[in-house]
C-alpha positions in Angstrom: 0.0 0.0 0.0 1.6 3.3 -1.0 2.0 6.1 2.1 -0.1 8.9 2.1 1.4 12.1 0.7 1.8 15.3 2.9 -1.0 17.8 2.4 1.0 19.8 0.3 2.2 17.2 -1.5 -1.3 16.4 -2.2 -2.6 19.4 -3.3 0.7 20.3 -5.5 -0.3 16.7 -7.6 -4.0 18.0 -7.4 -3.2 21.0 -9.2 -0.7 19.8 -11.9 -3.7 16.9 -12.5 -6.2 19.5 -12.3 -3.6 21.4 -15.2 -3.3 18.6 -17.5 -7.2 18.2 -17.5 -7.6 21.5 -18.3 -5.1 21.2 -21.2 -6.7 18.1 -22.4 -10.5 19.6 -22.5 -9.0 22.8 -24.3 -7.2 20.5 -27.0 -10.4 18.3 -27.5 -12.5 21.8 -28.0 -10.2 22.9 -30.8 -9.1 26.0 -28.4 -5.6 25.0 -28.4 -5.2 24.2 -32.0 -1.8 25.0 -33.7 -1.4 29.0 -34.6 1.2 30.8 -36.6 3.9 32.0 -34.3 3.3 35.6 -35.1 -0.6 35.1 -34.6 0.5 34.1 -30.9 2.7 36.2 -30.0 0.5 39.0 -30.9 -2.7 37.3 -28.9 -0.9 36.6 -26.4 0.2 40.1 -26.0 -2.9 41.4 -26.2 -4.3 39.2 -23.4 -1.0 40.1 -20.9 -1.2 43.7 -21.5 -4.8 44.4 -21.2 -6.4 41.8 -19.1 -8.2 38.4 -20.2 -11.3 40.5 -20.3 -10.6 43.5 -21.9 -8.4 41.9 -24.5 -10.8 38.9 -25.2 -12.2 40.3 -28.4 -9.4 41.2 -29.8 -7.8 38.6 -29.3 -10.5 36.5 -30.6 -10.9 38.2 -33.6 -7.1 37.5 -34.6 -8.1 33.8 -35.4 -11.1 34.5 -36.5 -11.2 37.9 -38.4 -13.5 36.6 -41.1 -16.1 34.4 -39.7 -19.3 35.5 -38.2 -19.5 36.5 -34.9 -23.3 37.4 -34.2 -26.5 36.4 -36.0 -29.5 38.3 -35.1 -32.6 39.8 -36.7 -30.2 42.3 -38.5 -28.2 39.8 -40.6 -24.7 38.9 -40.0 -21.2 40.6 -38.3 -18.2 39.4 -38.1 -15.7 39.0 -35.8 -13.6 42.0 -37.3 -16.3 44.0 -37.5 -17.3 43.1 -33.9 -14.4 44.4 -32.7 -14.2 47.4 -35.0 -17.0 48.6 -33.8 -16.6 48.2 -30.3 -13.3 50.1 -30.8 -14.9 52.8 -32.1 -17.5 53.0 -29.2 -14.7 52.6 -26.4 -12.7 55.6 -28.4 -16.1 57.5 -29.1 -16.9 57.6 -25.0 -13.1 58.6 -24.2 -13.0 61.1 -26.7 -16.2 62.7 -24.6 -14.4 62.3 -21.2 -15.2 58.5 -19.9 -12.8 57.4 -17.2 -11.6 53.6 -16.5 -13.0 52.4 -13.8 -16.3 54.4 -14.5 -19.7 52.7 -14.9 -21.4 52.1 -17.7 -24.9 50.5 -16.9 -26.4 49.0 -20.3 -30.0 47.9 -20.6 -30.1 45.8 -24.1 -32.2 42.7 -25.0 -30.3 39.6 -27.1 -28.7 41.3 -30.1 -25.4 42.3 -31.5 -25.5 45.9 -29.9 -25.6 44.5 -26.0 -22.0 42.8 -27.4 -20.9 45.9 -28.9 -21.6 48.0 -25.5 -20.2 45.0 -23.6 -16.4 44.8 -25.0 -16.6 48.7 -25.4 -17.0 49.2 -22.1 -14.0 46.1 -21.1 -12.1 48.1 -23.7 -12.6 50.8 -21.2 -11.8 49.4 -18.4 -15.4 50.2 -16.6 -17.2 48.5 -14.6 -20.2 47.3 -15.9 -23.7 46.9 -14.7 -25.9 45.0 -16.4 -29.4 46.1 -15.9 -32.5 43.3 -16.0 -34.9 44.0 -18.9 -37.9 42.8 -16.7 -38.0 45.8 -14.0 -40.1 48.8 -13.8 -38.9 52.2 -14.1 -38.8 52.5 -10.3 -36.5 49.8 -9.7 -34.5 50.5 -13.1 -33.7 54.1 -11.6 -32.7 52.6 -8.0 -30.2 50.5 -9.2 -29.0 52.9 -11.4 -28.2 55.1 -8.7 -27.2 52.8 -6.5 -24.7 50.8 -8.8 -22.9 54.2 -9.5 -24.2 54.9 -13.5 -21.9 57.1 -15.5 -22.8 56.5 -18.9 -25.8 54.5 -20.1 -26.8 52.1 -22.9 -30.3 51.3 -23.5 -32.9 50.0 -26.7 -35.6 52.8 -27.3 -38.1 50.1 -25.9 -37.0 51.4 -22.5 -36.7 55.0 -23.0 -39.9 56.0 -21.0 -38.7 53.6 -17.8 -35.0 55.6 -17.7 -36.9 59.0 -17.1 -34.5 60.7 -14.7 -31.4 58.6 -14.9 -29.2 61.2 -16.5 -25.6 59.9 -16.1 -23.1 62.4 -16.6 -21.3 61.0 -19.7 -24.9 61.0 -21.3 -27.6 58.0 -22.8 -26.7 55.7 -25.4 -29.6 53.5 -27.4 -28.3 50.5 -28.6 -31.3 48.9 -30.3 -33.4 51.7 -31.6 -36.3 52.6 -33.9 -35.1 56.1 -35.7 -31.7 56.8 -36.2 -29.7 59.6 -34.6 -26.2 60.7 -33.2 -26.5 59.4 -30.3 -26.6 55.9 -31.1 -24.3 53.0 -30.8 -24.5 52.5 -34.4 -23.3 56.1 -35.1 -20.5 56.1 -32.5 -19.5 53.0 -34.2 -19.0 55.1 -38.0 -17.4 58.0 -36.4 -15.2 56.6 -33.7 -11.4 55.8 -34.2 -11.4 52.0 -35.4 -7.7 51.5 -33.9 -7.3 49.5 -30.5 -8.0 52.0 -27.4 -5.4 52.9 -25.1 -4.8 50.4 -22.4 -7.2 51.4 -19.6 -4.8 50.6 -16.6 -7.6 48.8 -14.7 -8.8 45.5 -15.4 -12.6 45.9 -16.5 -15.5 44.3 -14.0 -18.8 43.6 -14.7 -21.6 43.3 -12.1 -24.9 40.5 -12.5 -28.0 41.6 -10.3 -29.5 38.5 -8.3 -32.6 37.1 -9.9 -34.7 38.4 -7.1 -37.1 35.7 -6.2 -36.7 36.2 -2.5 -36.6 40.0 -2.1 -34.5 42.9 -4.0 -32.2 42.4 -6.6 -28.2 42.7 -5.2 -25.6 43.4 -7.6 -23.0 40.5 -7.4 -19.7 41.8 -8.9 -17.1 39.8 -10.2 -14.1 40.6 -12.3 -11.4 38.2 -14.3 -11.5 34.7 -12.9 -8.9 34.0 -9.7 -5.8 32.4 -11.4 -6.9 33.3 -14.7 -9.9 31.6 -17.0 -8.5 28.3 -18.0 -10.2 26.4 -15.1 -13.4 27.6 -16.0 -13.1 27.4 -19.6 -11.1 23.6 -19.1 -13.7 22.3 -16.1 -16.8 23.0 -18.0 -15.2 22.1 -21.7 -14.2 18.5 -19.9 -18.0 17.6 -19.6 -19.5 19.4 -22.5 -18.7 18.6 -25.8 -18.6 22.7 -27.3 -16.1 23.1 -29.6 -14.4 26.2 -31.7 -16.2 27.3 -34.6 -19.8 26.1 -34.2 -22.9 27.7 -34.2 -24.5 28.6 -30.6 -28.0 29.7 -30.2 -28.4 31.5 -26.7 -31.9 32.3 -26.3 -31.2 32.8 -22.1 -30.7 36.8 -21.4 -27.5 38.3 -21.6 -27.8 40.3 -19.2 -28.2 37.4 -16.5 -25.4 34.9 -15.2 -26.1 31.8 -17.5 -26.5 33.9 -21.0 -23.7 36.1 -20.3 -21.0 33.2 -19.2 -22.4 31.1 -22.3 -22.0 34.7 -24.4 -18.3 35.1 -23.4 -17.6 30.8 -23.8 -19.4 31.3 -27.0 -16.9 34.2 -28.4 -13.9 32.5 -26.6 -14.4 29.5 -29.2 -14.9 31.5 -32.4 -18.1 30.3 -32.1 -21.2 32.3 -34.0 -24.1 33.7 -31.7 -27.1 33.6 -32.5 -29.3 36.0 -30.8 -33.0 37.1 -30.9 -34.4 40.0 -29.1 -37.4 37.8 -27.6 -38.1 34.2 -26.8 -40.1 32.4 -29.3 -40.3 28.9 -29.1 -41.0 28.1 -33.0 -38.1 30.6 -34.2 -35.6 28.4 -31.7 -36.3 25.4 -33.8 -36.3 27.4 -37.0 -32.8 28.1 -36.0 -31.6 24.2 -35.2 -32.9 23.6 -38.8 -32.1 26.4 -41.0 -28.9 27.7 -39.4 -27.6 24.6 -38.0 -27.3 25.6 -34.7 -24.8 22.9 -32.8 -25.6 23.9 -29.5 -28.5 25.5 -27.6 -28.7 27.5 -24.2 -31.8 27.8 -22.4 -33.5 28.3 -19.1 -35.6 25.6 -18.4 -39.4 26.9 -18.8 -38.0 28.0 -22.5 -36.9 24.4 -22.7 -40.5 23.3 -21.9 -42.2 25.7 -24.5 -40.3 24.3 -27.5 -40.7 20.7 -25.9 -44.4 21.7 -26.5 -43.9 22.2 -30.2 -43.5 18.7 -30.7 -40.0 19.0 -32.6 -38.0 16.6 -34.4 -34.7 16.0 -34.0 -34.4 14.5 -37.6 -34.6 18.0 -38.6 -31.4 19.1 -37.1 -28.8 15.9 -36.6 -26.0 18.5 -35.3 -27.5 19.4 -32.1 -24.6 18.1 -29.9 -25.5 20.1 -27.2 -28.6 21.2 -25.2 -27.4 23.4 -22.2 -30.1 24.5 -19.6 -29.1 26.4 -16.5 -30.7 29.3 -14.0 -33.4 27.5 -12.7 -34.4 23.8 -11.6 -34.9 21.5 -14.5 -37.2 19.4 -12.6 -37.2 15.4 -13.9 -40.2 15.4 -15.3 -38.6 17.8 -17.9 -35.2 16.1 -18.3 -36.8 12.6 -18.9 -39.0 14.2 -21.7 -36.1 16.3 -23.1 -33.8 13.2 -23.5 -36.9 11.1 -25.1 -37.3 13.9 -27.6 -33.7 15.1 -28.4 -31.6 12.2 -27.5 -28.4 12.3 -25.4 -27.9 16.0 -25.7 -29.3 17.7 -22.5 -26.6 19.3 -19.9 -27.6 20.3 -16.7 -25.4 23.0 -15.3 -25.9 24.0 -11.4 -24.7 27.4 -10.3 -25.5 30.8 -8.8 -25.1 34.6 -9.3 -22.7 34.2 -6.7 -20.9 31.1 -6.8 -20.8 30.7 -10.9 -20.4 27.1 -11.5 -21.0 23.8 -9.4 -21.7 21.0 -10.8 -23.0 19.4 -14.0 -25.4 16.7 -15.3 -24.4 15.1 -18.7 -27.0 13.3 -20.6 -25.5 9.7 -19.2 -26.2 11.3 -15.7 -29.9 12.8 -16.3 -30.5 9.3 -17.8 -29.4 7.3 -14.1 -31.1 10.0 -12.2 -33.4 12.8 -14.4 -33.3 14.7 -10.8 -29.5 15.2 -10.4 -27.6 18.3 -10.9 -24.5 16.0 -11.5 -21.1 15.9 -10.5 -18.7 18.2 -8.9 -17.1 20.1 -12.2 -13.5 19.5 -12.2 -11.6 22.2 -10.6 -14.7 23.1 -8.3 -15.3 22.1 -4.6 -18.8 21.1 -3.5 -19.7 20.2 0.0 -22.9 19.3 1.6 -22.8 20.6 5.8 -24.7 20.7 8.4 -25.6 23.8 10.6 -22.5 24.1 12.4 -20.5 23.1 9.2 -19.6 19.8 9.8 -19.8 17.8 6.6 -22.5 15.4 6.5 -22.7 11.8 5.0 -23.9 10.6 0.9 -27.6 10.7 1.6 -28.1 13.3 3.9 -29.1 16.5 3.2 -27.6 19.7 4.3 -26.3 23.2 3.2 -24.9 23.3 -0.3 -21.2 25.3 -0.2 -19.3 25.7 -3.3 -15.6 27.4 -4.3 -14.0 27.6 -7.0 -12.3 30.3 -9.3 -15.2 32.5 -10.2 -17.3 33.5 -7.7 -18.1 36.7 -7.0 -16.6 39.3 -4.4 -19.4 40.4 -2.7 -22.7 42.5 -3.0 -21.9 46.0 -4.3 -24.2 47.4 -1.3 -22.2 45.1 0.9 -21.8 41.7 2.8 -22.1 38.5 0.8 -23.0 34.9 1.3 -21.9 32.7 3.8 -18.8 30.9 4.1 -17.7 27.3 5.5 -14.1 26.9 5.7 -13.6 29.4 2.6 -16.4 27.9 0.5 -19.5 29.8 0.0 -23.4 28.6 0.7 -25.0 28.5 -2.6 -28.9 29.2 -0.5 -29.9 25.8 -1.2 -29.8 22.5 0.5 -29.4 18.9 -1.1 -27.3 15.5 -0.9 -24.9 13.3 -2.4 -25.9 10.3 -3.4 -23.6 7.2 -3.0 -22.3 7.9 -6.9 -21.4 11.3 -6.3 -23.8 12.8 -7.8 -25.5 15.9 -6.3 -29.3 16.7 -5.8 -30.8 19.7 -4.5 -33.6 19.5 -2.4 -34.7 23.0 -2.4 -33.7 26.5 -0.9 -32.8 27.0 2.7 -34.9 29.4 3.1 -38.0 27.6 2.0 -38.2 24.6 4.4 -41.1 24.4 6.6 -41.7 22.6 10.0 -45.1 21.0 10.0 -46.0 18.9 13.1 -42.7 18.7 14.2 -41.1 17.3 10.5 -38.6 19.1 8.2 -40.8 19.2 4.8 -39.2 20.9 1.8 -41.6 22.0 -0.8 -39.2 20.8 -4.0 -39.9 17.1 -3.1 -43.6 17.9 -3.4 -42.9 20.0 -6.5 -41.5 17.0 -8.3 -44.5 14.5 -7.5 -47.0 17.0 -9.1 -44.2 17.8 -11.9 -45.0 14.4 -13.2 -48.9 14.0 -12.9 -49.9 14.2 -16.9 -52.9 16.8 -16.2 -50.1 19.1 -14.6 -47.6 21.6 -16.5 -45.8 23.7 -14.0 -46.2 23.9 -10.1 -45.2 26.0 -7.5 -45.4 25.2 -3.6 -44.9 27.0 -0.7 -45.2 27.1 3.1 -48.2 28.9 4.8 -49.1 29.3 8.5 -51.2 26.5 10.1 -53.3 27.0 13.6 -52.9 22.9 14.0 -49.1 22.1 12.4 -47.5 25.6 12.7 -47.3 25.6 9.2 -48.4 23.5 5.7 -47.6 23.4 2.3 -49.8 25.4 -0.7 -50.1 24.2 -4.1 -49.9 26.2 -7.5 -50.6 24.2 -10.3 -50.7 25.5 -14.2 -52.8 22.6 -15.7 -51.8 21.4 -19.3 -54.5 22.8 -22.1 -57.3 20.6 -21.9 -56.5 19.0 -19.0 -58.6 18.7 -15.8 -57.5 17.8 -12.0 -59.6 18.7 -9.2 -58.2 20.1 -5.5 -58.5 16.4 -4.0 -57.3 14.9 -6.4 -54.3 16.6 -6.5 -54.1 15.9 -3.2 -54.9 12.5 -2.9 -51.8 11.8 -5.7 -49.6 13.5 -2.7 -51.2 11.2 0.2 -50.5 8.2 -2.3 -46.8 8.6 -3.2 -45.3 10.8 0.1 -45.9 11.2 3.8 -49.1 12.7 5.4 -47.7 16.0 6.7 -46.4 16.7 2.8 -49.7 16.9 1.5 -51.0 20.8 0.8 -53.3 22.2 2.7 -54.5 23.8 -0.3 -54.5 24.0 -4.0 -54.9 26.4 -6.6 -54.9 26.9 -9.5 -53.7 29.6 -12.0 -53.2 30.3 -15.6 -49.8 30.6 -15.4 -47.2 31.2 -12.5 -45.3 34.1 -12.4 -41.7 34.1 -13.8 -39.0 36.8 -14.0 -36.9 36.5 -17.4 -34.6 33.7 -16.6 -37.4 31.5 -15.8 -37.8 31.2 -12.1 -40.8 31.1 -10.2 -41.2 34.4 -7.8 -42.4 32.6 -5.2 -43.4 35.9 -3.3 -45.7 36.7 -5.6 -48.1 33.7 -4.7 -50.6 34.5 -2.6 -50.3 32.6 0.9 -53.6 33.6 2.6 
């Protein structure tokens, strides 16, 4: 038997394993191919001089100059012209007195602008906010403020909601519906097409929290700790992306899972194809007629083109289905795989935390609940209240590290931390294959006659009743168990299921105390734009 190695030792052959992985899943992807010497040198200078983030583009763009970089409703660009133009910008908004380390705030839907503002503003060195296309004018102008706006991008859609937010280095529409000098597209004709000056600051961008539980916090991050090539390598090592494919993001940029995909889609020469809004029918359009190889999607967008009935005859290439920001629910991932074969991905995350773990289509297929296994170069415990880690099978709090989580709340304070790993809010197990479940938020577990009950057990029993489409339950105060569970259901068209019956399919598969007090029933549950249920908006009288 060979003698343990020191703890150093150990994590010195971790690392250099950890390395070689990386190296490998980059070679496999096509990342690493062979490159003229000159080519190198001159990426690799970009990269070292200006940051990973800042110089991305153009570093990008010197291996793949020619081929498209964006497809959306207005036709075709191409990597040059990509980064063209979001020189231009970056010089247009010096020229008129933008500082690095500024922040630019840009409120864009899916399209080819939103990319344009994004590098612009790396190429400054700003920090960026990127504002959620979902909130009022109210909130819009709150975070504004509070996230420290200096400049402003926004589509006209959202020129009414931005009454009053006057940063000082003026409003910029992106996607617009008259022409005028102070759009992106103009700054992009009269601006100076040659790389910016280097900044001196590496550029940050900050992702507001999806809200569900109570106001949105900004969550700012900049380039990943030890630079990207654990990130890129861990998640390339279970995914099959590779360079120069087509990827259709429908997700919103503006959130963690589009952006990340958006930036992993560039990285890889990749073309992105974008569409200002969701449709279900278009997405498939796109698998056929463009030949999309991969596909990123929050789960509920998943579910509307299931709904479609598609064929995936009509588009062989699909190699990759990605789903992400929300719980994919079994029901969902057993009728995904049935319909497009061994392509669904399930990626586990957070705002704060990034990345986790991830299901591969061989691991929905054991277990259509899982969230996978630990991606390589990540750290995933499950602990108990006092942070002791508890056994495979037993659930507890969910605490992640690894290179890319954020540094905290831009208001202040951040999640909590277990011997330097962070709580990701939710609580789940291991099972005795490794791979992880999550059994719901922390926050949301109810005691009811004395028993622990977690509403996402009861969420998946009703997922897969055939008269049910989407659920939502919750925990309500009870005179005679101190609390019990309430019911949403979204029925599917045509379909009828009555309150005791809903029940009685509860009483019938789990314990007594998990069946809802109540259940109702609504047309359709309320969703912010990544796809997850706002729980606080159910009515719990």
């Amino acid at each position: 038997m060979p003698l343990p190695l020191p703890r150093l030792a150990q994590d010195a052959a971790s690392r250099v394993a950890d390395g070689a992985y990386f190296v490998a899943a980059c070679a496999r992807s096509g990342l690493l191919a062979p490159q003229s010497p000159v080519r190198l040198v001159r990426m690799a200078a970009g990269l070292v001089t200006r940051g990973s983030l800042s110089g991305l583009l153009q570093a990008v763009t010197l291996r793949y100059a020619d081929s498209t970089a964006v497809l959306d409703e207005l036709g075709a660009i191409t990597y040059a012209d990509l980064d063209r133009n979001a020189n231009a910008i970056a010089n247009g908004w010096l020229d008129r007195g933008f500082e690095p380390g500024e922040g630019i705030a840009i409120l864009c839907r899916n399209h080819r602008h939103f990319l344009e503002a994004f590098f612009a503003a790396t190429k400054c060195g700003a920090r960026i906010v990127l504002l959620n296309t979902d909130f009022s004018g109210p909130q819009l102008r709150d975070v504004a403020e509070r996230e420290g706006t200096d400049l402003l991008v926004h589509d006209d859609e959202y020129a009414e909601l931005l009454t009053g937010v006057d940063p000082p280095h003026g409003r910029w529409r992106a996607w617009v519906d008259r022409p005028g000098p102070d759009t992106l597209e103009a700054l992009a004709k009269e601006g100076s097409t040659s790389t910016p000056p280097r900044p001196g600051v590496e550029a940050r961008f900050t992702v507001l929290t999806s809200g569900t539980t109570g106001t949105p916090k900004g969550a700012s991050r900049g380039v990943p700790k030890g630079g990207s090539l654990g990130a890129i390598g861990g998640l390339l090592g279970r995914v099959p992306f590779h360079t120069g494919q087509t990827m259709q993001i429908c997700a919103p940029l503006f959130h963690s899972l589009g952006l990340a995909m958006m930036l992993f889609g560039i990285t890889l020469g990749n073309t992105v194809v974008l569409r200002r809004r969701f449709d279900p029918q278009a997405a498939l359009d796109t698998l056929t007629h463009q030949s999309a190889d991969s596909l990123i999607v929050v789960p509920v967008m998943l579910q509307r083109i299931l709904e479609l009935e598609p064929s995936p005859d009509d588009f062989p290439q699909l190699s990759v289905i990605l789903a992400g920001g929300s719980q994919l629910g079994a029901d969902l991932a057993r009728r995904s795989l049935d319909v497009f074969g061994p392509v669904l991905h399930n990626l586990y995350g957070s705002t704060e935390v990034a990345y986790a773990s991830l299901a591969t289509p061989e691991d929905l297929a054991q277990a259509p609940s899982t969230v996978g296994r630990v991606v390589r170069g990540a750290a995933v415990r499950i602990v108990d209240e006092s942070g002791g880690e508890v056994p495979a099978g037993t659930t507890g709090r969910i605490v992640v590290g690894n290179s890319a989580q954020f540094e905290g709340y831009t208001g202040g304070g951040g999640k909590d931390l277990v011997d330097g790993l962070m709580a990701t809010g939710d609580v789940g197990h291991f099972d005795d294959d490794g791979l992880l479940f999550v059994d719901g938020r922390d926050d949301e577990m109810i005691v009811s006659g004395g028993e622990n009950v977690f509403p996402r057990e009861v969420e998946e029993l009703l997922e897969k009743h055939p008269s049910v489409r989407e659920v939502a339950v919750i925990g309500v105060e009870d005179e005679q168990f101190g609390q019990r569970l309430k019911a949403f259901l979204v029925l599917e068209p045509g379909a009828s299921l009555s309150e005791e019956d809903a029940r009685d399919h509860v009483r019938a598969n789990l314990a007594r105390y998990k069946t809802p007090r109540a259940v109702v029933f609504l047309d359709e549950l309320p969703r912010n734009p990544t796809g997850k249920v706002v729980k606080r908006e159910l009515p719990r009288d």
